[in-house]
BALOBA-1460 file (C-alpha; in Angstrom, 3 decimals):
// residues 354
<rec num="1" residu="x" x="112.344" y="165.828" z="58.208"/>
<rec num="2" residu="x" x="112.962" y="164.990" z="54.348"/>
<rec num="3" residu="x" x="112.181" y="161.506" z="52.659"/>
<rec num="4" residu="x" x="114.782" y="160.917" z="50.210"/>
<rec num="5" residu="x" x="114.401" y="157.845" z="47.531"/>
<rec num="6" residu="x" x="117.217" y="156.210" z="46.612"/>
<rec num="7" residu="x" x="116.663" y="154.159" z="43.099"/>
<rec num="8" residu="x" x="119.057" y="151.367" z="42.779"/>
<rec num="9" residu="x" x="119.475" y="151.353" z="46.148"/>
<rec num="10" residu="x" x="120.539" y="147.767" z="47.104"/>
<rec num="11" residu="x" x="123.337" y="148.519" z="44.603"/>
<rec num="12" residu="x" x="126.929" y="149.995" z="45.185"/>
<rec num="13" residu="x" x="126.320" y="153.948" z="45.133"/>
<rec num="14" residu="x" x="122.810" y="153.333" z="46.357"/>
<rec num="15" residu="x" x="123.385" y="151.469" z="49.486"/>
<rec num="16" residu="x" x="126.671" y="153.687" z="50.453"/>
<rec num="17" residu="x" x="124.581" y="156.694" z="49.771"/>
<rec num="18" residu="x" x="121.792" y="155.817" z="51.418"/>
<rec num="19" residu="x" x="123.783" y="154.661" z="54.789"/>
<rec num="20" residu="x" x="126.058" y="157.782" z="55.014"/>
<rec num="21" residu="x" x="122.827" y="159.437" z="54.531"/>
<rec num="22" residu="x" x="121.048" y="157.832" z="57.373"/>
<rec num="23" residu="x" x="123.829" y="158.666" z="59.329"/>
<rec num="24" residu="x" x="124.485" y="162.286" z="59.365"/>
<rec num="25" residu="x" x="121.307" y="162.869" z="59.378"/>
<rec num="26" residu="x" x="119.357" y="160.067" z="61.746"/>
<rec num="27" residu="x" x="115.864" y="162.178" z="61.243"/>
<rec num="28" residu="x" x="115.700" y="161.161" z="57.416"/>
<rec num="29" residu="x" x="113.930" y="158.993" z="56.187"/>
<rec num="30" residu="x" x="116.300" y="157.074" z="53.232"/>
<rec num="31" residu="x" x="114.585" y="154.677" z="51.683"/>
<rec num="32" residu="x" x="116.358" y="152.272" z="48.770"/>
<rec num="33" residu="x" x="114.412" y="151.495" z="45.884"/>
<rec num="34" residu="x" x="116.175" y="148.258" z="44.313"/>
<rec num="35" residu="x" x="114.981" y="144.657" z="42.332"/>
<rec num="36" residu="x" x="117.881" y="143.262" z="43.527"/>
<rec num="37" residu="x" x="119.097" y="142.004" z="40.036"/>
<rec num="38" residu="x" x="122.457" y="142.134" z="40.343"/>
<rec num="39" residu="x" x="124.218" y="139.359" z="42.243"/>
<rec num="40" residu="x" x="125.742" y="140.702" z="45.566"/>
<rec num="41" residu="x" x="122.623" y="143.154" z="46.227"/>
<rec num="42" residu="x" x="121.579" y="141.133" z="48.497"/>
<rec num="43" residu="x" x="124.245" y="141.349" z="51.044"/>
<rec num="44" residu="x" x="123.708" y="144.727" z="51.196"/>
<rec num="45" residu="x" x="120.454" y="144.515" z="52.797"/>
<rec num="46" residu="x" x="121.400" y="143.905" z="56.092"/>
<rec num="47" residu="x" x="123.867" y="146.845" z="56.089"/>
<rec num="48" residu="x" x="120.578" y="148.500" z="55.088"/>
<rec num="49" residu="x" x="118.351" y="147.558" z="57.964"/>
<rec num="50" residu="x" x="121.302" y="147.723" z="60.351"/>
<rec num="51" residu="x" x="121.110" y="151.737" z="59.868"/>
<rec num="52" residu="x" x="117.820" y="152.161" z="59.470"/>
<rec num="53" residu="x" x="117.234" y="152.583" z="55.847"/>
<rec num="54" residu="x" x="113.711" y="151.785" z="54.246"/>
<rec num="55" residu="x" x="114.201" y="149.054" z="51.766"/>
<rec num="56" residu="x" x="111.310" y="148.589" z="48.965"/>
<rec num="57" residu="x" x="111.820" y="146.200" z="46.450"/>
<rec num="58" residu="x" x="110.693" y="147.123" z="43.174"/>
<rec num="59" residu="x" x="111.799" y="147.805" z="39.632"/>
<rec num="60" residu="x" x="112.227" y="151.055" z="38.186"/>
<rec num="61" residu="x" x="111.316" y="149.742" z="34.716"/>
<rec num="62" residu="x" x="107.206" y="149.371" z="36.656"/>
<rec num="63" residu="x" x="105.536" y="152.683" z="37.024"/>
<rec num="64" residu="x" x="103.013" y="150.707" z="39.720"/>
<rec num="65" residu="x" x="105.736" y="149.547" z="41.977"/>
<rec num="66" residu="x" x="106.364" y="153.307" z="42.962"/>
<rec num="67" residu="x" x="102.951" y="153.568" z="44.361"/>
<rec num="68" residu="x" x="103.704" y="152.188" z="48.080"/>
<rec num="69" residu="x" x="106.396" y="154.380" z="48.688"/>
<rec num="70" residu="x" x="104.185" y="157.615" z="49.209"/>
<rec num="71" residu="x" x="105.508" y="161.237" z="49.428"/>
<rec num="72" residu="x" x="109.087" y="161.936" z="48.928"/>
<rec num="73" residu="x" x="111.361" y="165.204" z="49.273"/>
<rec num="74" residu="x" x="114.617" y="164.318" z="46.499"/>
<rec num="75" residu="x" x="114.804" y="161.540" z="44.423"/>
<rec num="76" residu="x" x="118.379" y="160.295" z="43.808"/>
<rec num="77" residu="x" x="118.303" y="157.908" z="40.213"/>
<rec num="78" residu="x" x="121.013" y="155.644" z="40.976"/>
<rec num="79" residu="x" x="119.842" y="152.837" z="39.169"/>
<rec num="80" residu="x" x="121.099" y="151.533" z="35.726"/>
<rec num="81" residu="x" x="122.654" y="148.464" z="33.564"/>
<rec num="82" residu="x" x="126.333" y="150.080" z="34.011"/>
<rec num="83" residu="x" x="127.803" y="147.756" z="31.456"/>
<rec num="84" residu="x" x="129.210" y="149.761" z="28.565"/>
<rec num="85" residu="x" x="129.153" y="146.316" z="26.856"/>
<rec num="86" residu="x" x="125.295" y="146.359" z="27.407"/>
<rec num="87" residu="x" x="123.517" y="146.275" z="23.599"/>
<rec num="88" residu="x" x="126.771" y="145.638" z="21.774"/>
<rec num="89" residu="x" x="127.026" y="141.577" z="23.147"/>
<rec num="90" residu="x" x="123.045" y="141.560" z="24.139"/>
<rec num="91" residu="x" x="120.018" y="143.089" z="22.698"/>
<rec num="92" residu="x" x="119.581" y="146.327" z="22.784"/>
<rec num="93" residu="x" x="116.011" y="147.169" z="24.365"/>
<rec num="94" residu="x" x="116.586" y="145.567" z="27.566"/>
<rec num="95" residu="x" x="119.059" y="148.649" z="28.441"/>
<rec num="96" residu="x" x="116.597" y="150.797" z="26.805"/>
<rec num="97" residu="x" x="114.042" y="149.887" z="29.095"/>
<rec num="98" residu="x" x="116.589" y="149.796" z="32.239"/>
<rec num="99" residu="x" x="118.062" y="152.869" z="31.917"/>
<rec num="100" residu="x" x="115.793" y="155.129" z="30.126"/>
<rec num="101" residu="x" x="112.141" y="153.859" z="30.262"/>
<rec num="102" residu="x" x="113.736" y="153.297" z="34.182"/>
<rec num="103" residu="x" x="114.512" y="157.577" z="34.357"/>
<rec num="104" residu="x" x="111.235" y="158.611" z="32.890"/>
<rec num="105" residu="x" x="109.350" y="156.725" z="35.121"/>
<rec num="106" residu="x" x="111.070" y="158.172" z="38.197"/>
<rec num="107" residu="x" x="111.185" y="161.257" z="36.278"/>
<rec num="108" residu="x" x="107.240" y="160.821" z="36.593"/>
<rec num="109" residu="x" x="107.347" y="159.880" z="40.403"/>
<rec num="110" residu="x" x="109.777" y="162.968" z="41.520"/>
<rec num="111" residu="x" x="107.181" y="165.442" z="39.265"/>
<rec num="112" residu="x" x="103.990" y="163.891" z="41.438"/>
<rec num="113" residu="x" x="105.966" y="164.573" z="44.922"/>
<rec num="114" residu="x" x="107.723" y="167.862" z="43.868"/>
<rec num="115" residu="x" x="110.488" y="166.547" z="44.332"/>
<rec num="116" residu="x" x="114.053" y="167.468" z="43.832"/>
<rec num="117" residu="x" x="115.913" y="165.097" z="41.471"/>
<rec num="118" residu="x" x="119.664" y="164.195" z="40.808"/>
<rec num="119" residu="x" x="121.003" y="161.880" z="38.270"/>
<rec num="120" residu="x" x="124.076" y="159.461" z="37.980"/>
<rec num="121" residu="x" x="124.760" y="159.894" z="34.802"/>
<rec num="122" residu="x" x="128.295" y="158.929" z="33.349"/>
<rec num="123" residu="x" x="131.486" y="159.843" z="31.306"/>
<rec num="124" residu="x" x="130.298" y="157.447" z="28.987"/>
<rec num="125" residu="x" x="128.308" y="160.045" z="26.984"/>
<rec num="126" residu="x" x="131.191" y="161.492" z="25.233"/>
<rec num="127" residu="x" x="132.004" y="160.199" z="22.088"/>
<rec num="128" residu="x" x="134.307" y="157.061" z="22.117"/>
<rec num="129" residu="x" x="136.518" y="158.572" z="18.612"/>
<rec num="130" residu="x" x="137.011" y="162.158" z="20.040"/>
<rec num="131" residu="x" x="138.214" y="160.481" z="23.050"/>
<rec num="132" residu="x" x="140.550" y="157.987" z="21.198"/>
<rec num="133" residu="x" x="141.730" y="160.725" z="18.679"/>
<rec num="134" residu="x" x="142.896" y="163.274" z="21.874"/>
<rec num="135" residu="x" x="147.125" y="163.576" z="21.833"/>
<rec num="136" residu="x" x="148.971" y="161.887" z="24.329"/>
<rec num="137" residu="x" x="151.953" y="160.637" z="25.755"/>
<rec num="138" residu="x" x="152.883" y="156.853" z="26.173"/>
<rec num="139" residu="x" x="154.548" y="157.023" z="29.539"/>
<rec num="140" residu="x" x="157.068" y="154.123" z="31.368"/>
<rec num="141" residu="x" x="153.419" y="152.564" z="33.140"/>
<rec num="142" residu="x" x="150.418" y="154.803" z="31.623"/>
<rec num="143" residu="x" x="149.118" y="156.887" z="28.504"/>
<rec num="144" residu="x" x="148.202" y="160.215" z="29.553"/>
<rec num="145" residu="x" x="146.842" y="162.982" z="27.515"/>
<rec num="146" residu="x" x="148.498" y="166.292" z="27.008"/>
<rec num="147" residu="x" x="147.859" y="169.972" z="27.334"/>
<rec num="148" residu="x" x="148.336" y="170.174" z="23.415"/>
<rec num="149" residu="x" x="144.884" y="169.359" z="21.619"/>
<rec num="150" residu="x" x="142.714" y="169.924" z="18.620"/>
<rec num="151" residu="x" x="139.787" y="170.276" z="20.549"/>
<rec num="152" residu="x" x="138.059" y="171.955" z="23.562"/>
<rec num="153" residu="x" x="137.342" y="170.549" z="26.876"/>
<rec num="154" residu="x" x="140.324" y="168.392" z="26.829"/>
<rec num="155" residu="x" x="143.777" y="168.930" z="28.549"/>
<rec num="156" residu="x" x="146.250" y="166.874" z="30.781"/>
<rec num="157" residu="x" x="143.844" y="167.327" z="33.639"/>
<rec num="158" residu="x" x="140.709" y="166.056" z="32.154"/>
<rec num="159" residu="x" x="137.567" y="166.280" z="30.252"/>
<rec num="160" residu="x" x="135.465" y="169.771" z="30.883"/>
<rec num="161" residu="x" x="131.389" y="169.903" z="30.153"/>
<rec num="162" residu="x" x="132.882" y="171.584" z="26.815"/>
<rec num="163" residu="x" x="134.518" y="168.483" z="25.731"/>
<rec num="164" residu="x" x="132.299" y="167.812" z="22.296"/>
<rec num="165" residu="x" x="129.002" y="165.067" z="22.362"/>
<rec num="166" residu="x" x="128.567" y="164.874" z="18.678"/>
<rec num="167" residu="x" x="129.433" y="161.003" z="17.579"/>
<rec num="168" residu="x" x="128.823" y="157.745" z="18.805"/>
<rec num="169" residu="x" x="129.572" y="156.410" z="22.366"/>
<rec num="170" residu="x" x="128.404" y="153.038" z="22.287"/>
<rec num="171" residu="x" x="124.515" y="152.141" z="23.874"/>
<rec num="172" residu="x" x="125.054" y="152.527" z="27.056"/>
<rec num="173" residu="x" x="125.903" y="155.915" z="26.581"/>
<rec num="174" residu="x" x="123.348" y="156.545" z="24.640"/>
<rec num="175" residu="x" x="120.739" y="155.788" z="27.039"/>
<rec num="176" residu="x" x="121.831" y="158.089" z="29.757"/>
<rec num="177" residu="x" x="122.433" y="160.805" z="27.826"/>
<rec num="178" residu="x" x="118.583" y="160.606" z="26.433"/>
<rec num="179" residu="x" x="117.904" y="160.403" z="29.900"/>
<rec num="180" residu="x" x="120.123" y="163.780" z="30.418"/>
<rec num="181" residu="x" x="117.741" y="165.187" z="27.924"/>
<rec num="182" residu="x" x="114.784" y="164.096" z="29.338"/>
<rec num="183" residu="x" x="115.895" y="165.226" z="32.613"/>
<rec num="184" residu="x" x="116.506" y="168.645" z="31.339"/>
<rec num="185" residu="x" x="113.402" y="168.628" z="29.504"/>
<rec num="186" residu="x" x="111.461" y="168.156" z="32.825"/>
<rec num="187" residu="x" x="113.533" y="170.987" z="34.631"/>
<rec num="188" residu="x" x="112.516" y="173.572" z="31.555"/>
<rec num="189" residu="x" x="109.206" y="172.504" z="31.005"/>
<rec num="190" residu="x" x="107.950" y="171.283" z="34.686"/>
<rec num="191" residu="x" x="110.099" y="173.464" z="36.353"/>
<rec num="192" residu="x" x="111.541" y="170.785" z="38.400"/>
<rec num="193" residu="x" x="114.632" y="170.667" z="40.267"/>
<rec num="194" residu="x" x="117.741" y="168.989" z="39.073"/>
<rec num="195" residu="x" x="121.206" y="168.159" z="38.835"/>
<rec num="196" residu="x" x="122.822" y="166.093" z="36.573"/>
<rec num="197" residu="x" x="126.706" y="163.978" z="37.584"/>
<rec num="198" residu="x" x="128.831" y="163.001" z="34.821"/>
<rec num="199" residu="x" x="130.661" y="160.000" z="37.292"/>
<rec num="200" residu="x" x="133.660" y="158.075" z="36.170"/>
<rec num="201" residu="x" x="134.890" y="155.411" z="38.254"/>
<rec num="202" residu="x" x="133.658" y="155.078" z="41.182"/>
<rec num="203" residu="x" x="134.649" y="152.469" z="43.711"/>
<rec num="204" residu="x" x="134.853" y="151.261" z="47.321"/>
<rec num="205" residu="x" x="134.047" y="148.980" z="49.802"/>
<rec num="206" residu="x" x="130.744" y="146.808" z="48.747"/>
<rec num="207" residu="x" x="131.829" y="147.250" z="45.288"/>
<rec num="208" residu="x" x="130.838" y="143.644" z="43.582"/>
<rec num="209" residu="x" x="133.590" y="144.283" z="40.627"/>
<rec num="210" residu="x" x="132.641" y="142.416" z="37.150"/>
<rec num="211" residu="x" x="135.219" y="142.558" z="33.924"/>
<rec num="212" residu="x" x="132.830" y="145.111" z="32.460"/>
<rec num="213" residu="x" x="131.829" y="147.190" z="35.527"/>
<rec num="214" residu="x" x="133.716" y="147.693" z="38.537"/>
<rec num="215" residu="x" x="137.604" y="147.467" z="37.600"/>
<rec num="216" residu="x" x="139.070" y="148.720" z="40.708"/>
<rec num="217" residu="x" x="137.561" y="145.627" z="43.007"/>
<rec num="218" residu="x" x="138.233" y="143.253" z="40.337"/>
<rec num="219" residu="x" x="141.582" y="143.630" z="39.969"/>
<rec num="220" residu="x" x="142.198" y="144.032" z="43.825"/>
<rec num="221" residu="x" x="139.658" y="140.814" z="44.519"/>
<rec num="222" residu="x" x="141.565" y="138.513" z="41.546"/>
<rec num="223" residu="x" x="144.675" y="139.082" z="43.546"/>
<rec num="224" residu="x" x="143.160" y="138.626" z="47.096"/>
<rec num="225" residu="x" x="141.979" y="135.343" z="46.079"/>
<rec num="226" residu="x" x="144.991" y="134.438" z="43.450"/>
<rec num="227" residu="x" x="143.290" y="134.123" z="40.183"/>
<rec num="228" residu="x" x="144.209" y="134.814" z="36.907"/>
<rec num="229" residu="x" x="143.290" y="138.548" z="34.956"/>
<rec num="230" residu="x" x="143.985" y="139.490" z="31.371"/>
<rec num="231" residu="x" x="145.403" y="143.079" z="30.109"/>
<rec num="232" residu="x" x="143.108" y="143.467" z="27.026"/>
<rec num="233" residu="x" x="143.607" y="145.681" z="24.162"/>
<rec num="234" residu="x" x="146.393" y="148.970" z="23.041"/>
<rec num="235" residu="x" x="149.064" y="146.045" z="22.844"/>
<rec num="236" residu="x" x="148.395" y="144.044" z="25.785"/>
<rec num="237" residu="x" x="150.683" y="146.102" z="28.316"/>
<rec num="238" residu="x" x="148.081" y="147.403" z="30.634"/>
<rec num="239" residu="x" x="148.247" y="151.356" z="30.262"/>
<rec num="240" residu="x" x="144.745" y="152.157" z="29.849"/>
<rec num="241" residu="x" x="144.357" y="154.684" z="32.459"/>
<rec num="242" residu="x" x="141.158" y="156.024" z="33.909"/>
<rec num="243" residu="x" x="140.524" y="158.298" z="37.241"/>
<rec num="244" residu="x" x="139.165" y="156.735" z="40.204"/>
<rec num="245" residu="x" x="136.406" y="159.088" z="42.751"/>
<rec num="246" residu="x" x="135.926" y="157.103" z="46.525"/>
<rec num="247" residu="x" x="132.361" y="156.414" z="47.141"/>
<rec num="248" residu="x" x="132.391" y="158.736" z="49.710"/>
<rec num="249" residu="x" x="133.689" y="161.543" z="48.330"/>
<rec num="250" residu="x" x="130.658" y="161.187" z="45.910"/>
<rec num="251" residu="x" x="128.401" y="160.946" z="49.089"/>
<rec num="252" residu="x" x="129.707" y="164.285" z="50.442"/>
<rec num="253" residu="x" x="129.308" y="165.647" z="46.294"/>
<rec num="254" residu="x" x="125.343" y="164.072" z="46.782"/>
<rec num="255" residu="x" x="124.624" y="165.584" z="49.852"/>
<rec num="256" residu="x" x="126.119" y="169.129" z="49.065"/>
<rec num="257" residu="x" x="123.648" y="168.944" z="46.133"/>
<rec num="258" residu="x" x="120.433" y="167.961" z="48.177"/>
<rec num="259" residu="x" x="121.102" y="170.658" z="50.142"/>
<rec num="260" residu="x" x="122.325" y="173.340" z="47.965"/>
<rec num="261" residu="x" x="119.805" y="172.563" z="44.939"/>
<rec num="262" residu="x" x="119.156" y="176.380" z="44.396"/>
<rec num="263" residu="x" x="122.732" y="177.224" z="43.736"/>
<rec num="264" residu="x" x="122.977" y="173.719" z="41.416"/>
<rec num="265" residu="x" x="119.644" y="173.655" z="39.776"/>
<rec num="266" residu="x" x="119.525" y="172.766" z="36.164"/>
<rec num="267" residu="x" x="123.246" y="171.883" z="35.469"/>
<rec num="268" residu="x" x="125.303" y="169.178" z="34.506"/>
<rec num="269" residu="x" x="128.416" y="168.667" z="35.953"/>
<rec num="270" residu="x" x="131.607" y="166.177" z="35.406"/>
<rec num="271" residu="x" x="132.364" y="163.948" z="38.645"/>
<rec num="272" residu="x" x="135.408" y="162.377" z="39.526"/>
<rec num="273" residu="x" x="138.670" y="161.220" z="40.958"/>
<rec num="274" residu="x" x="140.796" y="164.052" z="38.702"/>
<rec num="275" residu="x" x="144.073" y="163.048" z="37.836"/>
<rec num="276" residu="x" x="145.458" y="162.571" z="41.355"/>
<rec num="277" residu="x" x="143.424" y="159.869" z="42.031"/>
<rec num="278" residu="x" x="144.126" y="157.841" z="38.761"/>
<rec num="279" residu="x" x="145.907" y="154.730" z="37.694"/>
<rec num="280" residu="x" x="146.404" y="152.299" z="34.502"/>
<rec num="281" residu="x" x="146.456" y="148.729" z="34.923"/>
<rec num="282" residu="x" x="150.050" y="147.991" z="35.001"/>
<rec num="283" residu="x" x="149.686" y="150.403" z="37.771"/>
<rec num="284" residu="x" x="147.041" y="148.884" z="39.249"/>
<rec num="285" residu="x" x="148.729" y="145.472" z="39.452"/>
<rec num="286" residu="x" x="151.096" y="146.667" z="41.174"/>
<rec num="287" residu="x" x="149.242" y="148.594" z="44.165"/>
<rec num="288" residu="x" x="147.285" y="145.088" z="44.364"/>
<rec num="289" residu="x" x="150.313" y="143.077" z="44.569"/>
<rec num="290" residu="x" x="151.627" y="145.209" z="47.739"/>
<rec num="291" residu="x" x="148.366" y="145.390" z="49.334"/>
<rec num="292" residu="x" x="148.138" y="141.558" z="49.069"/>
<rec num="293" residu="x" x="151.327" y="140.289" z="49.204"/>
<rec num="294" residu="x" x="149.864" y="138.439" z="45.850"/>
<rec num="295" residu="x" x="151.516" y="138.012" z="42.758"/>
<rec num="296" residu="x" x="148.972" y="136.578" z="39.938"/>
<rec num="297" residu="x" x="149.325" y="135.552" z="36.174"/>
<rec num="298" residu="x" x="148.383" y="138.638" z="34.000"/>
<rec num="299" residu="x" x="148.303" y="137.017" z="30.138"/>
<rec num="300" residu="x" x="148.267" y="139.868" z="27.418"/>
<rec num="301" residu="x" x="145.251" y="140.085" z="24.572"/>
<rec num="302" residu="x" x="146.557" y="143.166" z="22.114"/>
<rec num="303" residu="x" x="142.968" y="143.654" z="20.329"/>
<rec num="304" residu="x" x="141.503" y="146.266" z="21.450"/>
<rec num="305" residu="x" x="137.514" y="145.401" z="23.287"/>
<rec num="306" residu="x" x="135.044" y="147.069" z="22.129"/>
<rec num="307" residu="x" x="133.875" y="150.056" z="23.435"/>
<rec num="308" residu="x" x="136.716" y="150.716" z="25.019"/>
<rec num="309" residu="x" x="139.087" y="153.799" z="25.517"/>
<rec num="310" residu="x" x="142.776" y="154.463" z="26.146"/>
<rec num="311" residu="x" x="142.358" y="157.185" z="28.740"/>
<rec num="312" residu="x" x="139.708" y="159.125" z="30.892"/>
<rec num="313" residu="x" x="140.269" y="161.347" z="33.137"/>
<rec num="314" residu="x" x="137.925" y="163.834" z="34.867"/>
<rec num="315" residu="x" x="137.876" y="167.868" z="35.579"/>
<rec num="316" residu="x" x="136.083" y="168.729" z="38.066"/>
<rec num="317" residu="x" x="137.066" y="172.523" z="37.627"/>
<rec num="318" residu="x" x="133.388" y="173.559" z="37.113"/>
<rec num="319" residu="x" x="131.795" y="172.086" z="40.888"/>
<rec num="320" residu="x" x="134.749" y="173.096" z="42.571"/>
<rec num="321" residu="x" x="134.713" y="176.335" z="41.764"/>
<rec num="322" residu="x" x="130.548" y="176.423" z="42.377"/>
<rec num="323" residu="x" x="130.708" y="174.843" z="45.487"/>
<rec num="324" residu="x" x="134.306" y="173.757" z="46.949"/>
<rec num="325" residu="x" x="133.968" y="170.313" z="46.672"/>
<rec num="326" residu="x" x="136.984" y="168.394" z="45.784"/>
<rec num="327" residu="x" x="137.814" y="164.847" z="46.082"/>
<rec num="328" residu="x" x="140.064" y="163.777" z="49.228"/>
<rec num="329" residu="x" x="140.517" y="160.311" z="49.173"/>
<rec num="330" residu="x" x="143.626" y="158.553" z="47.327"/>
<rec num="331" residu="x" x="144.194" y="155.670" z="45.109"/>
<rec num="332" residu="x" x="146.260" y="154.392" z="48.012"/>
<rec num="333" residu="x" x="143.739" y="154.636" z="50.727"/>
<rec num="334" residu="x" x="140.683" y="153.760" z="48.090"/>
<rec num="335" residu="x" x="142.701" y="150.028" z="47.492"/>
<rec num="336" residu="x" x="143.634" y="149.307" z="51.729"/>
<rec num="337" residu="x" x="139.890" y="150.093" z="52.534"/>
<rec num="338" residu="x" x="138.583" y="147.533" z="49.807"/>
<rec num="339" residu="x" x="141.152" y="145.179" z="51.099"/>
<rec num="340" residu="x" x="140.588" y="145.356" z="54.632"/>
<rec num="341" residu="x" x="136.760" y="144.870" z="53.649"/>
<rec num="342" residu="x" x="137.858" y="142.285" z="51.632"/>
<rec num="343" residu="x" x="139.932" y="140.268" z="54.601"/>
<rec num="344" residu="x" x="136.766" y="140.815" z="56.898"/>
<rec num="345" residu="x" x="134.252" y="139.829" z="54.553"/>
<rec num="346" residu="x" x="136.193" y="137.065" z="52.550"/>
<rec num="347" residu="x" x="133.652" y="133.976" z="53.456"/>
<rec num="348" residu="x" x="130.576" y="136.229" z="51.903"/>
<rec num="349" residu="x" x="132.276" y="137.630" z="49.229"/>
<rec num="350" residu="x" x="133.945" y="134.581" z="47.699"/>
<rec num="351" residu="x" x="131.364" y="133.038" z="46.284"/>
<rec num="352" residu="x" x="130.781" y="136.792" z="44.273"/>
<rec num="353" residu="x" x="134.129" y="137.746" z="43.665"/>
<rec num="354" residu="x" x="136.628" y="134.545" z="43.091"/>
């Protein structure tokens, strides 16, 4: 029997990791960590409970509120302020404290229990300029980059672990990649166990999509309930274009690594949809308008946000090759499954989402 500790486990990735979890393997014991911050946590307790999961509420940011959840096997860190607008509109410690303070101190808890640990880390810790200054193409709907480029890591299929980390890539990016130095400080010097996921978008089901955070179920959620959306920035026409990975293609990525940790331990890997699982906006719109049977008023806002990139797109080359895994699931599929959820949640999740 392992005990697995899910931080941020009330939230999006924590609650749909820690129910597949208790499902494959009923013998666990899954427990999800969570404060409960973030509006639409809540609902997710009762999918919790329904499956068996161990909820403890707590903050990661308190060292103390670790101490009732005794011994644990792998600690999974999915807990962070995921707003890449966090520091730039707000003060900056806050997300300091969240997402860094928040690692060491379950950095701290996995090192008393032995425990294995993987991180959700992010995309966001490569530099915002390298990213903008990549060539690409302007396509009829998307920008895409190209196989033609000035620097390594980069091609049409995606960003590699090579791609440079040298410049600025806004606060929250910062913070979790001093947490992927801290985490790799702890596997050299401790000798503990570790993995580290680069994640882009990620999305699903339970999703509770902001402007900032969450794109996928915002878009798909403003057309359910027929509100209004804005194309902002790279001349208002909506070809931004990022990769989108199904939450549970990142749960069977997660529980390859808990149980494969020799074969994985110590490395940092980029996680994602890859390029055939990606979309821009205008593209976007339209998937939600034939899902929905919706059309909504888009207005246009040319200046660019801030933070903000043209393209991202992920290469998973390196854990494919180490272990096989490769995501399955399709824009397509990812977009009917949020609106069916959607359609049979609607009374709960208006009050969140409209």
């Amino acid at each position: 029997m392992k005990t697995i500790l899910i931080t941020g486990g009330a939230g999006f990735v924590g609650s749909n990791l820690a129910i597949n979890l208790q499902e494959k393997y009923p013998n666990y014991k899954i427990i999800a960590f969570d404060n409960l911050r973030r509006r639409g946590s809540e609902l997710n307790l009762a999918r919790l409970a329904k499956h068996g999961v161990v909820f403890v509420h707590g903050d990661i940011r308190n060292r103390e509120d670790f101490n009732e959840i005794g011994k644990i096997d792998t600690l999974i860190d999915a807990s962070a302020d995921p707003s890449v607008l966090a520091g730039i509109t707000s003060p900056v410690y806050p997300l300091i404290n969240a997402n860094l303070m928040g690692t060491a101190n379950a950095l701290e808890y996995a090192q008393q229990n032995s425990a294995q640990f993987i991180f959700l880390s992010t995309s966001r810790v490569y530099p915002i300029k390298d990213l903008e200054n990549a060539n690409f193409e302007e396509l009829p709907t998307r920008f895409q980059w190209t196989d033609i480029q000035d620097q390594s890591g980069i091609s049409s299929q995606g960003i590699t672990e090579e791609f440079s980390l040298i410049g600025g890539r806004s606060f929250y990016g910062a913070t979790k990649l001093a947490s992927e130095l801290l985490i790799n400080e702890y596997h050299e010097n401790k000798n503990m166990k570790t993995v580290i996921n680069r994640c882009g978008v990620i999305s699903g089901p339970w999703q509770m999509g902001k402007v900032d955070q969450g794109v996928l179920v915002l878009w798909l959620a403003r057309h359910f309930f027929k509100k209004e959306l804005s194309y902002i920035g790279y001349g208002g026409f909506g070809k931004q274009m990022r990769d989108v990975l199904h939450i549970h293609d990142l749960f069977c990525l997660i529980d390859l690594q808990i149980h494969n940790i020799e074969k994985l331990n110590g490395q940092t890997f980029n996680v994602g949809g890859g390029l055939k699982s990606s979309f821009s906006l205008l593209e976007l719109t339209q998937h939600c308008q034939n899902v929905t049977g919706n059309k909504i008023k888009i207005h246009a806002h040319a200046e660019n946000r801030a933070a903000d990139i043209k393209i991202y797109v992920t290469d998973n080359k390196n854990i494919s090759a180490l272990c096989g895994w490769k995501p399955k699931k399709s824009v397509e599929a990812l977009i009917q499954e949020t609106f069916n959820w959607l359609k049979e949640n609607e009374t709960q999740l208006k009050p969140i989402l409209n």
